[in-house]
PyMOL Python script that loads the backbone (N, CA, C, O; Angstrom):
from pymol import cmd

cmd.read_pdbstr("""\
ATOM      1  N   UNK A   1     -53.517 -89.376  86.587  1.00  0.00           N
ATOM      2  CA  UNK A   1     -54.441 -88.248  86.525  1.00  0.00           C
ATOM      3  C   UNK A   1     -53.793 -87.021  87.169  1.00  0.00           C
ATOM      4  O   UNK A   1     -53.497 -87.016  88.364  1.00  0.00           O
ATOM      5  N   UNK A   2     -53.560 -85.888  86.284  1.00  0.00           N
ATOM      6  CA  UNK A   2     -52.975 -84.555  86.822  1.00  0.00           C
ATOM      7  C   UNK A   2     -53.427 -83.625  87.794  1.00  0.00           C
ATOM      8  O   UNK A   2     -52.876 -82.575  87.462  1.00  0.00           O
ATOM      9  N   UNK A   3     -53.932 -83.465  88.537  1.00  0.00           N
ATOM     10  CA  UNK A   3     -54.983 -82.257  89.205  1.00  0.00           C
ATOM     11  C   UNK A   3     -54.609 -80.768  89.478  1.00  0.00           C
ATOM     12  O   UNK A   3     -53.718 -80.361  90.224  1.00  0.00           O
ATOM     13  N   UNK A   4     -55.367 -80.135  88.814  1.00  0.00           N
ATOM     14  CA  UNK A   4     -55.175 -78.692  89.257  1.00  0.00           C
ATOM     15  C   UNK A   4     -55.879 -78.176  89.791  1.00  0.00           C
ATOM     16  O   UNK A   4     -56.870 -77.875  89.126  1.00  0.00           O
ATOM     17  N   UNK A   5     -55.883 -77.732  91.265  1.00  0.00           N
ATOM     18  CA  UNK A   5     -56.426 -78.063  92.449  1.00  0.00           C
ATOM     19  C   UNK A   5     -57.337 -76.211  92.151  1.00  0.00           C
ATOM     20  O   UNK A   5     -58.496 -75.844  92.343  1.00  0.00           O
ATOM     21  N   UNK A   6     -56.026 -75.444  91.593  1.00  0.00           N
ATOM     22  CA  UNK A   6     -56.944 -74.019  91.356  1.00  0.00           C
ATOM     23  C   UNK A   6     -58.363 -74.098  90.524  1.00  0.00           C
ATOM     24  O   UNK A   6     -59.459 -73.701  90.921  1.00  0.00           O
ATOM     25  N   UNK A   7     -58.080 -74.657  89.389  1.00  0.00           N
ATOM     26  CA  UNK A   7     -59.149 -74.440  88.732  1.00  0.00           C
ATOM     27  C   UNK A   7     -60.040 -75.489  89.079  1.00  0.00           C
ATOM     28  O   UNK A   7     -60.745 -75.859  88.140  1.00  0.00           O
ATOM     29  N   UNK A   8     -60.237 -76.162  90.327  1.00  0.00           N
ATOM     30  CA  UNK A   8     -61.442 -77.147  90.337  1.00  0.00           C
ATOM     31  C   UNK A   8     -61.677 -76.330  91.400  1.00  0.00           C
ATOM     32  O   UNK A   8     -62.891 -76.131  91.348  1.00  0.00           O
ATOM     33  N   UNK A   9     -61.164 -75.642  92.484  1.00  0.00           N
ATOM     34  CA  UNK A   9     -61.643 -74.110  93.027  1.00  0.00           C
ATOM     35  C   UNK A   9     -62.576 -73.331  92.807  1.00  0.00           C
ATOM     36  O   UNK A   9     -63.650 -73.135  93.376  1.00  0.00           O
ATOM     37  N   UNK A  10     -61.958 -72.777  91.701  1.00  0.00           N
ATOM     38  CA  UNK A  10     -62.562 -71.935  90.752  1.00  0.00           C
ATOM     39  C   UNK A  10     -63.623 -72.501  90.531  1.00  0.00           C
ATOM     40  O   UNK A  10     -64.531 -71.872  91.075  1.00  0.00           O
ATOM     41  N   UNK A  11     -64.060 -73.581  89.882  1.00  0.00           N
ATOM     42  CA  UNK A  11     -64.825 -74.636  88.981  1.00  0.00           C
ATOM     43  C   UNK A  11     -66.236 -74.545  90.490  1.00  0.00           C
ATOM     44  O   UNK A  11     -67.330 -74.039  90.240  1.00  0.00           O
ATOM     45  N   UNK A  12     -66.051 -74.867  91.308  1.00  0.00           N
ATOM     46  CA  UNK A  12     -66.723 -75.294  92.835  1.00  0.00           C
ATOM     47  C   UNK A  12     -67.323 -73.445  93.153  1.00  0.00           C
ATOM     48  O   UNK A  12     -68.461 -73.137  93.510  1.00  0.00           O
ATOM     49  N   UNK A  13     -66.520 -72.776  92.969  1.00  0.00           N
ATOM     50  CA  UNK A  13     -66.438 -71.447  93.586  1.00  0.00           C
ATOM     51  C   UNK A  13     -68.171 -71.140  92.473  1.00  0.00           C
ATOM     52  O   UNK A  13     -69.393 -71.086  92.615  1.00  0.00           O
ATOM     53  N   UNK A  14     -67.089 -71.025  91.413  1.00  0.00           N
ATOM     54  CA  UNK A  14     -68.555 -70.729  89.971  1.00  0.00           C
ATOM     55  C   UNK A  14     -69.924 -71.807  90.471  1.00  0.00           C
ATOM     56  O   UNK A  14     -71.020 -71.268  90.618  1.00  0.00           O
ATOM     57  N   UNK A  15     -69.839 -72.795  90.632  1.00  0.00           N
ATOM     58  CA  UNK A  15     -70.733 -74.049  90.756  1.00  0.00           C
ATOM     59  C   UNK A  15     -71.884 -73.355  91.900  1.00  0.00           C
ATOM     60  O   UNK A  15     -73.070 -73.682  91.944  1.00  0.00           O
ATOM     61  N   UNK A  16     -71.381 -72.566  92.589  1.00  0.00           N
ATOM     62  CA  UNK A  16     -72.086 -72.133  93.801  1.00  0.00           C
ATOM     63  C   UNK A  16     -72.878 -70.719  93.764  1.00  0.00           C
ATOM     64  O   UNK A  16     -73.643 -70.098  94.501  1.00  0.00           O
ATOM     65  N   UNK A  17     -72.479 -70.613  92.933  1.00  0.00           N
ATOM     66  CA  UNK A  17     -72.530 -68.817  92.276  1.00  0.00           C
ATOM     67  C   UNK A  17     -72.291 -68.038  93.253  1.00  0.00           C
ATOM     68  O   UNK A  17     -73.110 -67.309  93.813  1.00  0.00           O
ATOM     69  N   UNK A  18     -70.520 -68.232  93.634  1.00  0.00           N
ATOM     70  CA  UNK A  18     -70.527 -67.332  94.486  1.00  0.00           C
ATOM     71  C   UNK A  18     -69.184 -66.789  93.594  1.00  0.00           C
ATOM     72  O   UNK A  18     -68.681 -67.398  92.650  1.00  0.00           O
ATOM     73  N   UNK A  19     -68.716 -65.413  94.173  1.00  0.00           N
ATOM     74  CA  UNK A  19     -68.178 -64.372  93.427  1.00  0.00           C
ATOM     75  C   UNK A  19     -66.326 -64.766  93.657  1.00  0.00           C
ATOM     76  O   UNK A  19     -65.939 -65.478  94.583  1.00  0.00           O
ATOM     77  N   UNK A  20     -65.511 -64.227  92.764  1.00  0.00           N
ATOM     78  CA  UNK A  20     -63.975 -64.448  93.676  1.00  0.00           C
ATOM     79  C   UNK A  20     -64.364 -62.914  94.496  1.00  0.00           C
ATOM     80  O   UNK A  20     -63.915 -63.471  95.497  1.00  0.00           O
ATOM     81  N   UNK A  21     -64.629 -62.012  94.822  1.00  0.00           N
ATOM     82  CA  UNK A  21     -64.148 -61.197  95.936  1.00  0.00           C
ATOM     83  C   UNK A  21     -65.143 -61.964  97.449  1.00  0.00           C
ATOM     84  O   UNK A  21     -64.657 -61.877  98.577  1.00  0.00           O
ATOM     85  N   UNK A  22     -66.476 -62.643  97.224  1.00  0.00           N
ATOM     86  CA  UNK A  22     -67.562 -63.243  98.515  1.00  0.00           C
ATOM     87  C   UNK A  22     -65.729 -64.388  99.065  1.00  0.00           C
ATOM     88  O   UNK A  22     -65.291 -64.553 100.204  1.00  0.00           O
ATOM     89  N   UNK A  23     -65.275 -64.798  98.030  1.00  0.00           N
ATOM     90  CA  UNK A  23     -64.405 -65.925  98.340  1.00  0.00           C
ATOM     91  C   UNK A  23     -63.099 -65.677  99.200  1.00  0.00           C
ATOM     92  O   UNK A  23     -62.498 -66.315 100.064  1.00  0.00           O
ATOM     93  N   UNK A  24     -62.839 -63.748  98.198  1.00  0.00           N
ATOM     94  CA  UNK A  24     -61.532 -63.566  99.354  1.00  0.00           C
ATOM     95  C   UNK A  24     -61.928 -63.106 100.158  1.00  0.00           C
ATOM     96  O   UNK A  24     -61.021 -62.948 100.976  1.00  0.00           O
ATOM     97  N   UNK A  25     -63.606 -62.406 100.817  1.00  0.00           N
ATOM     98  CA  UNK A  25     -64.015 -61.984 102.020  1.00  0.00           C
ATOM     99  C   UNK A  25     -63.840 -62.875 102.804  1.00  0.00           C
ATOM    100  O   UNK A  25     -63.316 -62.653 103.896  1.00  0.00           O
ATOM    101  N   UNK A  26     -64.247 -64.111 102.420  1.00  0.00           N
ATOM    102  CA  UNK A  26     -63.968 -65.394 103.295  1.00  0.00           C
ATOM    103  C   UNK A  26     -63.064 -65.400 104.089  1.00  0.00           C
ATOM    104  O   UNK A  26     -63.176 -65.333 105.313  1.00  0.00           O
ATOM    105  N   UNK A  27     -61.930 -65.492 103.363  1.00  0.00           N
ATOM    106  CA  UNK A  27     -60.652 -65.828 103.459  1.00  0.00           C
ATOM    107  C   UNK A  27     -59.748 -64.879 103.923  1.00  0.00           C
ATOM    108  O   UNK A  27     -58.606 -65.206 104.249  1.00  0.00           O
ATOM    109  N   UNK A  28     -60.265 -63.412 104.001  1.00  0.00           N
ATOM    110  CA  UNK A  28     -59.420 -62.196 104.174  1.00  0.00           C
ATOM    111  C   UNK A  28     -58.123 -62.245 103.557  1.00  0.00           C
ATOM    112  O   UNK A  28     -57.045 -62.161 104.144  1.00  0.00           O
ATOM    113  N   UNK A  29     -58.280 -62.359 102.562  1.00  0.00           N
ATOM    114  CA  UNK A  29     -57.227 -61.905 101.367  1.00  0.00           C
ATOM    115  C   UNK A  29     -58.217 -60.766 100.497  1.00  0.00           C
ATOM    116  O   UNK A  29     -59.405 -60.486 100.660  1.00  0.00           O
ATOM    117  N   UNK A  30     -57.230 -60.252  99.534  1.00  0.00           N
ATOM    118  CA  UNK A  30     -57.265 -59.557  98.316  1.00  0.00           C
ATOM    119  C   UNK A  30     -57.777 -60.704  96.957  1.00  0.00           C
ATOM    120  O   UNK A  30     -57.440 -61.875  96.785  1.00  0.00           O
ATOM    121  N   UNK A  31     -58.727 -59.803  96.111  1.00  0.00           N
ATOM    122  CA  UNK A  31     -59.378 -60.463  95.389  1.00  0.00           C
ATOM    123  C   UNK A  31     -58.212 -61.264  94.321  1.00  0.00           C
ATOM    124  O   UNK A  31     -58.537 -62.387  93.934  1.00  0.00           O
ATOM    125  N   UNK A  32     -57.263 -60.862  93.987  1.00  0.00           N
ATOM    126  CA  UNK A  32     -55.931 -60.494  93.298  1.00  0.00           C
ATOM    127  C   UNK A  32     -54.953 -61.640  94.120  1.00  0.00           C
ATOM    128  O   UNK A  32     -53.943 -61.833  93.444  1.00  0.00           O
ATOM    129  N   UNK A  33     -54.952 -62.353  95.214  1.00  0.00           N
ATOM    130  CA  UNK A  33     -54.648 -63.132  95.813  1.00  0.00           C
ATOM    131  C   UNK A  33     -55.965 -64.341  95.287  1.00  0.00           C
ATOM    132  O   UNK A  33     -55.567 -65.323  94.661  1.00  0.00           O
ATOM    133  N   UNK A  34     -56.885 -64.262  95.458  1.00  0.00           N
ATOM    134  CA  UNK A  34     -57.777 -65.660  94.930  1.00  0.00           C
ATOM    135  C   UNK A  34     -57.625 -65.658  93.355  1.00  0.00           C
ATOM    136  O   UNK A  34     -57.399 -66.863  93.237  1.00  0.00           O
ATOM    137  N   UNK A  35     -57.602 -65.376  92.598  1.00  0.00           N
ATOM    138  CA  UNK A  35     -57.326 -65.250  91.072  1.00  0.00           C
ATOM    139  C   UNK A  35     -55.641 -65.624  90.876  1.00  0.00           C
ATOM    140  O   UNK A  35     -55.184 -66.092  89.833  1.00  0.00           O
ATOM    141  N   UNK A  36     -54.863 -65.326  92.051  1.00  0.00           N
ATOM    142  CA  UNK A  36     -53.751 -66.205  91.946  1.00  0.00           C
ATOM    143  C   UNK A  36     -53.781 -67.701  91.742  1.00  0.00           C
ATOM    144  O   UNK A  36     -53.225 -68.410  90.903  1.00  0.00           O
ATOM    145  N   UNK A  37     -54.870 -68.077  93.098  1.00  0.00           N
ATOM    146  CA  UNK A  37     -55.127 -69.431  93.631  1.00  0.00           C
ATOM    147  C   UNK A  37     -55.219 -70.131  92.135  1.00  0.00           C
ATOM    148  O   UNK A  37     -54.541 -70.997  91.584  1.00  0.00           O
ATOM    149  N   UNK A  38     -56.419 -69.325  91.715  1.00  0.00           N
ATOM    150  CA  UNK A  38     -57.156 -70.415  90.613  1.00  0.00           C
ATOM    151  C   UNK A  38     -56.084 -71.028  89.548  1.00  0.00           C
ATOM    152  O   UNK A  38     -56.231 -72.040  88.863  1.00  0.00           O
ATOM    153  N   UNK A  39     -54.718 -69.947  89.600  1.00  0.00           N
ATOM    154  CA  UNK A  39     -53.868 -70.515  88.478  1.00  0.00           C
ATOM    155  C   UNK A  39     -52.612 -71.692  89.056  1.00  0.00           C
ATOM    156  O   UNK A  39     -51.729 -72.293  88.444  1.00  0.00           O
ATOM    157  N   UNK A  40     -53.028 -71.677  90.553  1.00  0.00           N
ATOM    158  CA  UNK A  40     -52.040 -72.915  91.066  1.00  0.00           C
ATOM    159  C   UNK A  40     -52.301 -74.590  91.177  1.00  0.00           C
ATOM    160  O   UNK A  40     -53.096 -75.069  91.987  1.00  0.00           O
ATOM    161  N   UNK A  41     -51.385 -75.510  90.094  1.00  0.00           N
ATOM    162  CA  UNK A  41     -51.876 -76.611  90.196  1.00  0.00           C
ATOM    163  C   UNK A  41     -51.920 -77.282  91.510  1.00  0.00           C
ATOM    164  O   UNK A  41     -52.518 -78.334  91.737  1.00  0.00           O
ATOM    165  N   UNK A  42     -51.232 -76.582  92.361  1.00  0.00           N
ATOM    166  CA  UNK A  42     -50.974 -77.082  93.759  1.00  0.00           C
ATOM    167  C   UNK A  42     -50.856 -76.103  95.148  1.00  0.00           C
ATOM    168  O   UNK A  42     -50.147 -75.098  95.102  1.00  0.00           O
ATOM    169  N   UNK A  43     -51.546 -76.439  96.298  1.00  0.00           N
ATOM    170  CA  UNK A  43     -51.927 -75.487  97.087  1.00  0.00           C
ATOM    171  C   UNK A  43     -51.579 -75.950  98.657  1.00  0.00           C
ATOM    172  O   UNK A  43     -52.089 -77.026  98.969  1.00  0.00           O
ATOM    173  N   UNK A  44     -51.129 -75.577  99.238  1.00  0.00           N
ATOM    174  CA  UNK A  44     -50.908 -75.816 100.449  1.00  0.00           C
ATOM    175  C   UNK A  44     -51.993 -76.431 101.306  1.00  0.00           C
ATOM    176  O   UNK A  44     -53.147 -76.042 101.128  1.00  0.00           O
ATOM    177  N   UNK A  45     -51.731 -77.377 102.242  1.00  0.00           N
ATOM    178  CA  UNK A  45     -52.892 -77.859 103.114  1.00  0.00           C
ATOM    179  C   UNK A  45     -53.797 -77.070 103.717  1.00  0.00           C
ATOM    180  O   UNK A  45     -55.008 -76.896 103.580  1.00  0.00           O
ATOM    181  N   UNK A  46     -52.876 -76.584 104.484  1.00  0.00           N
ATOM    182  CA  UNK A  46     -53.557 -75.887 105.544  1.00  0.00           C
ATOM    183  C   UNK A  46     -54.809 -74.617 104.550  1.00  0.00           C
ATOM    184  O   UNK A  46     -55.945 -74.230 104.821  1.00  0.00           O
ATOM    185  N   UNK A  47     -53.903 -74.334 103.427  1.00  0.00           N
ATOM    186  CA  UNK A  47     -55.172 -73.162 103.032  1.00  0.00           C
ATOM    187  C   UNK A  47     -56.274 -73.924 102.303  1.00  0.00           C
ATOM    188  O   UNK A  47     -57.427 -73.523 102.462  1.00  0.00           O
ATOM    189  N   UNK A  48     -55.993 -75.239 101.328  1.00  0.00           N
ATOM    190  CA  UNK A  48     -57.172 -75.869 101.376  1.00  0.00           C
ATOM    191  C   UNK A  48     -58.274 -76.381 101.967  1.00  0.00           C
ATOM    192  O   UNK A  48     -59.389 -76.669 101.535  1.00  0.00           O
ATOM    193  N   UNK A  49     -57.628 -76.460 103.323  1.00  0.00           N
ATOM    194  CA  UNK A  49     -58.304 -76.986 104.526  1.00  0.00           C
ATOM    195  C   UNK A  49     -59.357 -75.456 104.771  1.00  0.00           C
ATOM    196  O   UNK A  49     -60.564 -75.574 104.979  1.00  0.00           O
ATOM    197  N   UNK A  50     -58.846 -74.437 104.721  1.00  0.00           N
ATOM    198  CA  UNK A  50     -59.492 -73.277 104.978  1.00  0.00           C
ATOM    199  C   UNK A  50     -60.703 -72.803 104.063  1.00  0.00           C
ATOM    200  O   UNK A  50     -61.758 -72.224 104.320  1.00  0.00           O
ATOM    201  N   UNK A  51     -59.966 -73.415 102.566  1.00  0.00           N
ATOM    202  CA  UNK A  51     -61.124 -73.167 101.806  1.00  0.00           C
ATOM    203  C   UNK A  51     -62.405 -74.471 101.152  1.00  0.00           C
ATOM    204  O   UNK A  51     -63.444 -74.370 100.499  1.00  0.00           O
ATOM    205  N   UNK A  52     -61.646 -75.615 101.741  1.00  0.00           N
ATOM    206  CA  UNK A  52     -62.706 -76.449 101.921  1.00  0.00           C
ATOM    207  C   UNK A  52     -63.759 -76.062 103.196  1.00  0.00           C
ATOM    208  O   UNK A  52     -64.930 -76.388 103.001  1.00  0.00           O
ATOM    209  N   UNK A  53     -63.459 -75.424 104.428  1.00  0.00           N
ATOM    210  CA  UNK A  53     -64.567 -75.148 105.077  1.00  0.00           C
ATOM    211  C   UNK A  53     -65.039 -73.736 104.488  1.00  0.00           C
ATOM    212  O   UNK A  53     -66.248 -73.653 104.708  1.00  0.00           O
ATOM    213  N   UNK A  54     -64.756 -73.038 104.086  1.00  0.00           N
ATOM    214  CA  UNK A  54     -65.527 -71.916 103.680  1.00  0.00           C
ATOM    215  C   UNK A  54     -66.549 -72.292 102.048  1.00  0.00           C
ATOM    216  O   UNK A  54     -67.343 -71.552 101.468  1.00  0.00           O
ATOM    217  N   UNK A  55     -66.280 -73.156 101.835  1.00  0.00           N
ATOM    218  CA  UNK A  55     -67.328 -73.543 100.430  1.00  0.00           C
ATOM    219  C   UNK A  55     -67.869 -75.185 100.802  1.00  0.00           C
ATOM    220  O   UNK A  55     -68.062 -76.079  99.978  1.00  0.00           O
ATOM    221  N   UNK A  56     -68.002 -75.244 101.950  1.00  0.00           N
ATOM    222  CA  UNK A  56     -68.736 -76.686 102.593  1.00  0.00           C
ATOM    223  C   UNK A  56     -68.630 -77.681 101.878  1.00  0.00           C
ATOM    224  O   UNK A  56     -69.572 -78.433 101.629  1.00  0.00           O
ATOM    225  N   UNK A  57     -66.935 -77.884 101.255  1.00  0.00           N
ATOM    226  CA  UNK A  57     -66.735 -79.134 100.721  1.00  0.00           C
ATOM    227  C   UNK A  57     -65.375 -79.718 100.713  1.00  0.00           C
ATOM    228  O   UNK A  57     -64.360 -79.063 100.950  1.00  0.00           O
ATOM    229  N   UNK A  58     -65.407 -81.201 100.381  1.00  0.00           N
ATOM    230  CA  UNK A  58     -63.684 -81.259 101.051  1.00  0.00           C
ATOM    231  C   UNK A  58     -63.175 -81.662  99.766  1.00  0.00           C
ATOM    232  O   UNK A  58     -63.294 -82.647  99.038  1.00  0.00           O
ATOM    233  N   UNK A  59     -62.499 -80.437  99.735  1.00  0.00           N
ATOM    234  CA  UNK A  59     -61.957 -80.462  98.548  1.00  0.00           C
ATOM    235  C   UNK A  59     -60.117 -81.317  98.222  1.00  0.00           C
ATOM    236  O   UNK A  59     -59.252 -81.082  97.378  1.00  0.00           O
ATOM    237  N   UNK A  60     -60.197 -82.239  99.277  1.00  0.00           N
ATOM    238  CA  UNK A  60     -59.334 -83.327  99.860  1.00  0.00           C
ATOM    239  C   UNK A  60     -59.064 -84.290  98.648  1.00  0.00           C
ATOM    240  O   UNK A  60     -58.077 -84.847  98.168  1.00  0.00           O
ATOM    241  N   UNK A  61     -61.056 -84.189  98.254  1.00  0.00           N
ATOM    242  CA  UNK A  61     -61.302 -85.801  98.124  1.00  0.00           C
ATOM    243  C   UNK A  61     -60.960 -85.924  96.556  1.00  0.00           C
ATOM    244  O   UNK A  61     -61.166 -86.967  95.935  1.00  0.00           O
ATOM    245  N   UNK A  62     -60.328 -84.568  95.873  1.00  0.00           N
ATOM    246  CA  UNK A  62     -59.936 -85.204  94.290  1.00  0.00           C
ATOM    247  C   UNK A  62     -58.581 -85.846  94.631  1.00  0.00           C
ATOM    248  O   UNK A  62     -58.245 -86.797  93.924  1.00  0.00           O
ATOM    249  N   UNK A  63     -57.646 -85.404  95.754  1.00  0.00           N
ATOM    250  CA  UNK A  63     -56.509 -86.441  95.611  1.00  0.00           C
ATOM    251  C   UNK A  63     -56.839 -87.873  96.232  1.00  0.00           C
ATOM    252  O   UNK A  63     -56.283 -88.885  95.804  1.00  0.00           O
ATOM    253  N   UNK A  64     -57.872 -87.905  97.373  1.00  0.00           N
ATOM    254  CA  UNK A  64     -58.009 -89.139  97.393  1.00  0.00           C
ATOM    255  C   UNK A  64     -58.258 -90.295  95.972  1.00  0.00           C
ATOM    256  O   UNK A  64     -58.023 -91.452  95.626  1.00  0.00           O
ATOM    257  N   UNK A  65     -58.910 -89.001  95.495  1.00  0.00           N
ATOM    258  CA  UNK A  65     -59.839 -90.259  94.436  1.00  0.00           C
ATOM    259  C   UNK A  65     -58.387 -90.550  93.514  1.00  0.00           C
ATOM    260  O   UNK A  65     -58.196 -91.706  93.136  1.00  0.00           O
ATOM    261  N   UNK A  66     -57.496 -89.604  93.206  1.00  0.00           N
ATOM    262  CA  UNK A  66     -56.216 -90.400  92.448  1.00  0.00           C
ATOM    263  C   UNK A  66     -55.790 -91.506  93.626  1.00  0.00           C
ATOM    264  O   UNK A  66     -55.599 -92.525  92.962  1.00  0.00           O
ATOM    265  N   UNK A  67     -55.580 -91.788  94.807  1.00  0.00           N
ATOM    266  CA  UNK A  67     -54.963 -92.468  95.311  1.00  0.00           C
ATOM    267  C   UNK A  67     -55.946 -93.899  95.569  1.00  0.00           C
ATOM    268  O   UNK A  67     -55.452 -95.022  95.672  1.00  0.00           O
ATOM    269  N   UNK A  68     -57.278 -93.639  95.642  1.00  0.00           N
ATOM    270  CA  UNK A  68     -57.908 -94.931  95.249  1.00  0.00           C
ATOM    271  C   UNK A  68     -58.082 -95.173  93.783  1.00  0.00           C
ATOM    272  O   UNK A  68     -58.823 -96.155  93.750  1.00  0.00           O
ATOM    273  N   UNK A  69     -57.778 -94.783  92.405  1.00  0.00           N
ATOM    274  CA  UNK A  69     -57.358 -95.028  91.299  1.00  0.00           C
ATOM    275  C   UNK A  69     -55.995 -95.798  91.351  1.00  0.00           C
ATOM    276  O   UNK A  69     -55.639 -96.449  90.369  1.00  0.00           O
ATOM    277  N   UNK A  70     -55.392 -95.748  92.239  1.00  0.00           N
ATOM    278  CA  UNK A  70     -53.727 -96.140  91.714  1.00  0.00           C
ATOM    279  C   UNK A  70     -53.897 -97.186  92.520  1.00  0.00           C
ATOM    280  O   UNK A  70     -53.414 -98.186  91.988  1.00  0.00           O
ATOM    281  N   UNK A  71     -54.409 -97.433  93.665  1.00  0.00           N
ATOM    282  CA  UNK A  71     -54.877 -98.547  94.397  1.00  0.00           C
ATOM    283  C   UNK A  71     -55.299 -99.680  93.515  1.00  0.00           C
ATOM    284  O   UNK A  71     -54.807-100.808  93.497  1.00  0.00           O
ATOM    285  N   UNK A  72     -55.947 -99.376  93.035  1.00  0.00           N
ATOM    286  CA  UNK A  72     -57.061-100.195  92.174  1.00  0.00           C
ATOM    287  C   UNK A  72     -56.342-100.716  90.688  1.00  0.00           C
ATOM    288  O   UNK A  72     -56.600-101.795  90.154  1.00  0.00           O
ATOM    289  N   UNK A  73     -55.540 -99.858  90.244  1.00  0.00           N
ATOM    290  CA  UNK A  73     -54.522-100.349  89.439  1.00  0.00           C
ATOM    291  C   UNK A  73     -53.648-101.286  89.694  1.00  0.00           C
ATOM    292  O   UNK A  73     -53.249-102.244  89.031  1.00  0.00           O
ATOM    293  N   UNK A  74     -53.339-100.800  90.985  1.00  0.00           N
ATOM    294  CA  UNK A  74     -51.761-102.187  91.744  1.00  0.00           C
ATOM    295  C   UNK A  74     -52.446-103.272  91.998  1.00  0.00           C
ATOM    296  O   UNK A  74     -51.783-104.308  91.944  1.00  0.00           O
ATOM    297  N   UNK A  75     -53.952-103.416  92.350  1.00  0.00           N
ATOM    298  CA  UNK A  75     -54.258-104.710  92.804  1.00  0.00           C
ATOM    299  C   UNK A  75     -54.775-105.766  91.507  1.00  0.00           C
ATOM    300  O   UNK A  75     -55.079-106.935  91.746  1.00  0.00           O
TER     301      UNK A  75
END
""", "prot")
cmd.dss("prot")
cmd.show_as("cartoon", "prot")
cmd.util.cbc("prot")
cmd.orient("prot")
C-alpha cells in the first residue's frame, strides 16, 4: 500500500472544513508552503507531528496501519 501522506492532509484538512491559509496560520508558514505539503508523498516527522497536533489527529496511524498489514501478511 503506497501512502501519500500530502493528500490524506489535505483530505483531513477539507474533512474538517477548515481552510489551507486557518492551516498555515497554524503552522506559521505561507499558504504557498501548505499547498506544497499536499503534493508531498512523504513528510518529515517532526512536521507531521506538528500537524497532527494542530488538526487533533495522529496522522501516524496510516503508516502504522501499512505496518500492521505487512505483519499480518508474514504471519
Amino acid at each position: 500500500m503506497q501512502i501519500h501522506i500530502g493528500h490524506i492532509i489535505r483530505d483531513e484538512l477539507h474533512r474538517q472544513s477548515h481552510t489551507n491559509q486557518w492551516l498555515a496560520d497554524q503552522l506559521s508558514v505561507d499558504r504557498s508552503t501548505v499547498q506544497r505539503l499536499f503534493n508531498k508523498p512523504s513528510i518529515d516527522t517532526q512536521q507531521l507531528l506538528r500537524i497532527s497536533k494542530v488538526l487533533g489527529k495522529d496522522m501516524f496511524v496510516y503508516y502504522s496501519q501499512v505496518l500492521n498489514d505487512v505483519a499480518d501478511v508474514a504471519t
